[in-house]
N, C-alpha and C positions, 0 to 999 in steps of 0.2 A: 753699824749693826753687826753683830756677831750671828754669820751661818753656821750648820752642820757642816762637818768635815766630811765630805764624801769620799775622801779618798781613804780614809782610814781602813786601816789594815786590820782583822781578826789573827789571831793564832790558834795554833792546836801545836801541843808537845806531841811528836813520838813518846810512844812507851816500852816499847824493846828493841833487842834485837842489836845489828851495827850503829844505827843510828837512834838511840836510845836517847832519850832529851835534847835531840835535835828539834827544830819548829818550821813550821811548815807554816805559812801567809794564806789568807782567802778574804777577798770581798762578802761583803755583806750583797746576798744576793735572796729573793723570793723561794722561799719554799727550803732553801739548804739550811740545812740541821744536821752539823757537825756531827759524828758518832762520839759519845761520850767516854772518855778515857775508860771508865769501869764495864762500858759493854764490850771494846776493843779487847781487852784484856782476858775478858770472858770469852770472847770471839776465839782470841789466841789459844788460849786453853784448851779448848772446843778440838782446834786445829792442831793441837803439841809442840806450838811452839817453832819448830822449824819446817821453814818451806823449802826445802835447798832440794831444787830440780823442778822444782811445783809452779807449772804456767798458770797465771793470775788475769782473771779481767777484772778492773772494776767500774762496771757501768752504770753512765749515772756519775762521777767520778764527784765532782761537788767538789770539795777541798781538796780529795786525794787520800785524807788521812788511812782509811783502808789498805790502798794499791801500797800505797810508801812504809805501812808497816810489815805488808808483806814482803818487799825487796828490801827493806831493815832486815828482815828472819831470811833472807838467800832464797827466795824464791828466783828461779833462772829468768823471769820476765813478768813486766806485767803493762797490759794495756789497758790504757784509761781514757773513757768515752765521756765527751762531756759538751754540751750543746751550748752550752752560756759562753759567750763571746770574754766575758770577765774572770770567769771560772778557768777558762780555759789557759787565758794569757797566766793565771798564775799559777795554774799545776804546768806552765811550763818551765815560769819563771823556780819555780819547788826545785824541777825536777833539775836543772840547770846548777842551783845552790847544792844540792847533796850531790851532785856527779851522778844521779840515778841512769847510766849508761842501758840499762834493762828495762827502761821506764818507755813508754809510747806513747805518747799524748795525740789524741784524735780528736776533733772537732767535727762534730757531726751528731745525731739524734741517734737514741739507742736501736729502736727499731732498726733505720737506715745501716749503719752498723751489724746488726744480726744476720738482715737479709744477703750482704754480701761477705759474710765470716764464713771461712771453712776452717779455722781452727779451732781447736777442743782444748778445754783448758780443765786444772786440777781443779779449780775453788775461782768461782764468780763470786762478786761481791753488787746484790741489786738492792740499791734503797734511793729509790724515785724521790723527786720532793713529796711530792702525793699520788697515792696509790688509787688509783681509777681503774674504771673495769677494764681498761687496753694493757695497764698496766700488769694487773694478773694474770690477763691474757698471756703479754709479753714471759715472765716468770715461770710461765708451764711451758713454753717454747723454749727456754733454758737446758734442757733435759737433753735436745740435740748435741749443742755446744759443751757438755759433759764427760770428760775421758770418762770410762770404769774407774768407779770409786770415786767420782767425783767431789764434790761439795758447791753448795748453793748458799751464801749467806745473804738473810734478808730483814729488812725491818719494816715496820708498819705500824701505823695508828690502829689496828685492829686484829684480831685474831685470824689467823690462818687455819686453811684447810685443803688439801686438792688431792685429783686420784692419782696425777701424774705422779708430783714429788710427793717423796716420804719426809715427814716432819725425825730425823734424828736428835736433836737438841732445842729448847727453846726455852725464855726464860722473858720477866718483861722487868725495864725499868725508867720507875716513870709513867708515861701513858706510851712508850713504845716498846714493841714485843720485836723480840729478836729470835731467829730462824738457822738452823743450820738443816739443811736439806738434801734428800740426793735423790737418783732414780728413783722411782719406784720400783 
């Protein structure tokens, strides 16, 4: 009798930068929903393209694909928080395949992570599997973890709104709405 393959592997291409149609691996896991090449790219736009100097977190890290196109564009670092025991083994396994020397791979809960962060970073990158009320909570608590001029990218199954962050760019596609954000 013929099973499902559990071990099988998904992909996501990079789309710029040094590592430009490089592929980056991720298990099939609950709630993760890849960012789609066309919103990355709009993402990148958004950003101009090069991040060369520009500390990165991406929380919530899921595949990676975010953090690894920002360290594609010369971003000087980026940490990526990721709670899934499986997610996690392969944004190490990713980051190990490109030599991402600037890459931090952490295993632990976003929250847990925040609470003990004193670093401020250019451009966070937050897209939970599912966006719950802790989760937005979490999101406006962002604003600390913010240099001046910061950036906040974010997606969600539903419209945004808050006093904290200010909506800069947004655009939806598909049923998910995408966010660039900063202080208010």
């Amino acid at each position: 009798m013929l099973g499902l393959n559990k071990t099988k592997k998904n992909v996501v291409k990079l789309i710029g930068g040094n590592w430009k149609r490089k592929n980056i691996f991720f298990h099939d896991s609950e709630g993760l929903r890849p960012t789609l090449g066309r919103v990355r790219e709009t993402l990148f736009n958004w950003l101009d393209q090069d991040l060369t100097n520009k500390a990165c977190l991406d929380l919530f890290a899921g595949t990676g694909a975010l953090g690894f196109e920002a360290l594609s564009r010369n971003a000087s670092c980026c940490i990526f928080v990721e709670k899934n025991k499986e997610s996690f083994t392969e944004l190490t396994k990713n980051k190990e395949s490109l030599n991402a020397d600037k890459a931090l791979i952490l295993h632990c809960p976003a929250n847990i992570f925040l609470k003990s962060n004193t670093k401020k970073f250019d451009v966070i990158f937050f897209d939970p599997p599912f966006m719950s009320k802790d989760d937005y909570e979490l999101l406006d608590s962002l604003a600390f973890h913010l240099k001046p001029n910061g950036h906040i990218y974010m997606e969600s199954d539903s419209k945004y709104s808050s006093e904290i962050l200010k909506i800069i760019k947004s655009s939806v596609a598909g049923k998910v709405y995408f966010y660039l954000l900063s202080k208010s």
